[in-house]
N, C-alpha and C positions, 0 to 999 in steps of 0.2 A: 504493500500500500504506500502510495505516496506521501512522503512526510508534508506536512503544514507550510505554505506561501507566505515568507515573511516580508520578502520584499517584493512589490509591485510596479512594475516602471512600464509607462504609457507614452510611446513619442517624445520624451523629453529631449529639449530644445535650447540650446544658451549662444546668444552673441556676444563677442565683443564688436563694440561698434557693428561695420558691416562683416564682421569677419565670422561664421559660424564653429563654432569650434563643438557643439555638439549637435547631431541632425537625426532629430528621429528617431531616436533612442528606441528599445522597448524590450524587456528581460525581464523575466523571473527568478527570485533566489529562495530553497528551500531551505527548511530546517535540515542540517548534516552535510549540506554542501558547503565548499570551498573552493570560491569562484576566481579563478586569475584574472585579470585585465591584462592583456599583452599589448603592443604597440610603438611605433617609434616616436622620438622626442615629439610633441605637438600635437599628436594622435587625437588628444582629450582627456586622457585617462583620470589627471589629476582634479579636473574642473568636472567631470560626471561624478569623482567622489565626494567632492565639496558640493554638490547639490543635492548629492544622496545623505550628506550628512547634515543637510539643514543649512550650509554656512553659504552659500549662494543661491537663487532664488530663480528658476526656472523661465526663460522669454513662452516657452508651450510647455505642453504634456503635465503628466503625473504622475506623482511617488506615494504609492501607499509604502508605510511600513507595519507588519502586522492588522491591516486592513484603516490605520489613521491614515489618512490625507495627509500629507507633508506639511501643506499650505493651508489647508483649513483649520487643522487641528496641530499645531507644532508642537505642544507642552508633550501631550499624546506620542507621537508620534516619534521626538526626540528621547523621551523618557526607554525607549528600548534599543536608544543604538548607544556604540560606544566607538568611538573616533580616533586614531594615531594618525595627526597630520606627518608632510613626509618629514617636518621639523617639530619633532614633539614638542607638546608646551608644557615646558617644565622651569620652575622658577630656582637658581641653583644657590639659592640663599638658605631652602629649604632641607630638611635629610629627608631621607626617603617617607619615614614612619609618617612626619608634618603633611609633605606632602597630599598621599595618597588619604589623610584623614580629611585635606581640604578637600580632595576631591569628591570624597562619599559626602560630605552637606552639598556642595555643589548640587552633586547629582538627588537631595531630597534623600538621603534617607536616617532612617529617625537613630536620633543620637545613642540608642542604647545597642544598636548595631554597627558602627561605624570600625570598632575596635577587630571586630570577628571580620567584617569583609575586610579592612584591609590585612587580617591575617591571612586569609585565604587568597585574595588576588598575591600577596606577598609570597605564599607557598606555589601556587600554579604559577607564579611566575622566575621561579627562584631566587631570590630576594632575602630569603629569611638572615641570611649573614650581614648583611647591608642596613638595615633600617635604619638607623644611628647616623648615618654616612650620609654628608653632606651631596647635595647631586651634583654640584662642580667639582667632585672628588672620585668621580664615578667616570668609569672606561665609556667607549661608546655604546658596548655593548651592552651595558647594565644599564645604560641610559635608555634606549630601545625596549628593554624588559620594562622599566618603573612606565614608559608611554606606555605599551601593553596593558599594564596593572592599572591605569587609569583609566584609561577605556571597557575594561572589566570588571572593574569594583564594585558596579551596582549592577549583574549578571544581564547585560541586555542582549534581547534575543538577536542583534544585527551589530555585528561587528566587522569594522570600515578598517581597514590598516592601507597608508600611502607609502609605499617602498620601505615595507618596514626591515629588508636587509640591507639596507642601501649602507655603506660606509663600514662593511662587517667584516671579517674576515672568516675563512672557510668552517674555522668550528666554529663560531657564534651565528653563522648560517644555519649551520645543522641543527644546532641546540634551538636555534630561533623556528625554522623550518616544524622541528619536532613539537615544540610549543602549540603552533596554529594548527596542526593536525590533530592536538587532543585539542583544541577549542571547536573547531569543525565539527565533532561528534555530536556537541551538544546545543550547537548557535549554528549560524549563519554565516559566513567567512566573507567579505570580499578585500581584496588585496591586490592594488596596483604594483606592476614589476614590471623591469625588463629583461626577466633571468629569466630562461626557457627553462635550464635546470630546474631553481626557481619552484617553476608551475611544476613540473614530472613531477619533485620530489612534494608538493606539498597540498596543489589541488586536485579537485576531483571535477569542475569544471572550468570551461576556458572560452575567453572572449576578446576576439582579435580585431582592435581598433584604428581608423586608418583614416584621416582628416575627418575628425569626429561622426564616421558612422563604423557602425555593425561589418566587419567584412566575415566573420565566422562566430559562432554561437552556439554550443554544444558540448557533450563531454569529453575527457581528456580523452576517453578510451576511443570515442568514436573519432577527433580529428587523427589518433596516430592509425588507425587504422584505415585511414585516409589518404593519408600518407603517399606521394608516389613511389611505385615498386619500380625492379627494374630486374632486367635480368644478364649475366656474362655470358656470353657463348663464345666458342669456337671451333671455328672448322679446319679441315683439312683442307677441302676445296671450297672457299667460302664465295657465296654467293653477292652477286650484285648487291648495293645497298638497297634499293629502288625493290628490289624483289623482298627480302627480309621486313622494309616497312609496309609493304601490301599485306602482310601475313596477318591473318583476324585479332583483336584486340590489342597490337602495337600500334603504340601512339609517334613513339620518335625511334630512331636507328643513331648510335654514334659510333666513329671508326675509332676504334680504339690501338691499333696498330697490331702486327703481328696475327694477322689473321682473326683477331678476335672484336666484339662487338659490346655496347649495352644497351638492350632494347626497354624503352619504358613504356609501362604500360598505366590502368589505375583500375583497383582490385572494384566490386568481383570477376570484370573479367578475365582471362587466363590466357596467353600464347601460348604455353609451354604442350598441348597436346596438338596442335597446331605446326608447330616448329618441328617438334619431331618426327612427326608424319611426313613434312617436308625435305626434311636431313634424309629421314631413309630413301623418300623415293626416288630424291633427287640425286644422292650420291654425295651429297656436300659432307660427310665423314665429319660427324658432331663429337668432339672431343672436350667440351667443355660446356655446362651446364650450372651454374653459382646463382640464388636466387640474392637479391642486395633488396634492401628496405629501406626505405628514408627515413628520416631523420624528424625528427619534430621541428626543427630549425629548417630543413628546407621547404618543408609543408607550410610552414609560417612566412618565409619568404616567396611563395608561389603565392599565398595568399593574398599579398603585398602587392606584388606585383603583377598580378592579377586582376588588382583595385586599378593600381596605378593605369592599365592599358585601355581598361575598361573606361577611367573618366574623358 
């Protein structure tokens, strides 16, 4: 059964002056997913999450979160998300503990709980050693964790992260990475990046943006399995190029030297019973058969550039 639609987005629409930087928006996000935003500098990504998170205000469309209106109802509708801009706001005057206890009035919640939530955002975020510790005396990467723990202190069901590994390095990737995957089970994820890896290791879906619109929209499993295939061959007597691309479901032929080839195709269709038939009856003495699968980076730069040809 399909988990619960927390976030609802209809056409949503933003100018700067004449310049549209988001067009037509329109996505679903459920409870247990964790949705990547992909795209290159300018794409949108950072200005579709500041309108999903309240802090910029829509020229069209609409954002339910948890069925509130964005716009109609904002106390509503803000009360269940929880925000890391790509520059967390943290005051570094403050230690950790101060902090996150201003956050939880901020966010409304009653003084005799303030203590427990931020023990608890403090432990899912690893923090427990730090609380004490002034936040200009913190790495960046603990910096990154206490923006997390602020965003989560008062458990809202839609949680907004903007490059939250930006400036990390490989293990505070991973640790960070591992984090939003146990928050995913239980929330809503979405999270601006340009790390392909990134998306692989941490969401479960992906949304690939490209002079602010939609160029793909789906899940992780469905675009890699999307993915352009390709195949190596090689013959003894290898056959004209011209002959090899007429063959049923190849799309391109490239020479690869040395009698060998790589034919691309895009699944479900199949050359490979096709080919073979062809090798024996023709004689062309098939000595090499290597099946290659793309890459999620090049499926995302087809997608690109795909946009780009199209406009």
């Amino acid at each position: 059964m399909d988990q619960p639609i927390l976030v609802q987005v209809d056409n949503l629409t933003r100018y700067y002056g004449a310049h549209c930087a988001v067009n037509a928006l329109s996505f679903n996000l459920r409870q247990g997913q964790v949705l990547g935003f992909l795209g290159p500098n300018g794409a949108g990504k950072s200005t579709t999450l500041q309108l999903l998170a309240g802090c910029l205000a829509p020229d069209a469309g609409r954002i339910l979160i948890q069925g509130h209106d964005l716009l109609q109802q904002p106390r509503r509708a803000k009360a269940v998300i929880g925000y890391l801009p790509e520059q967390p706001p943290l005051y570094p005057e403050f230690t950790v503990d101060e902090y996150l206890a201003y956050c939880a009035r901020l966010h409304r919640l009653p003084r005799g709980q303030i203590a427990t939530a931020v023990e608890k955002a403090k432990a899912r975020c690893e923090l427990g050693t730090v609380g004490r510790r002034l936040l200009s005396h913190l790495s960046r990467g603990y910096r990154q964790r206490v923006g997390i723990a602020q965003a989560i202190i008062h458990e809202p069901a839609v949680i907004i992260l903007d490059e939250p590994a930006a400036g990390l390095d490989p293990l505070q990737q991973r640790e960070l990475g591992g984090l939003i995957r146990e928050l995913g089970r239980e929330h809503g994820v979405i999270l601006s990046t340009h790390s392909l890896a990134e998306v692989q290791s941490t969401c479960t879906h992906v949304q690939i943006m490209q002079q602010g619109r939609l160029v793909y929209s789906g899940s992780l499993t469905a675009l890699e399995q999307h993915s352009s295939h390709s195949l190596l061959v090689g013959f003894s007597v290898p056959p004209a190029l011209e002959i090899l691309a007429a063959l049923p479901a190849v799309g391109q032929v490239e020479a690869l030297g040395e009698q060998r080839f790589r034919l691309r195709y895009t699944p479900p269709a199949d050359p490979v019973p096709a080919l073979v038939a062809q090798a024996v009856a023709r004689n062309w003495g098939l000595r090499e058969l290597t099946p290659e699968r793309g890459s999620l980076e090049q499926r995302f730069i087809e997608l690109l550039l795909g946009q780009q040809e199209a406009a």
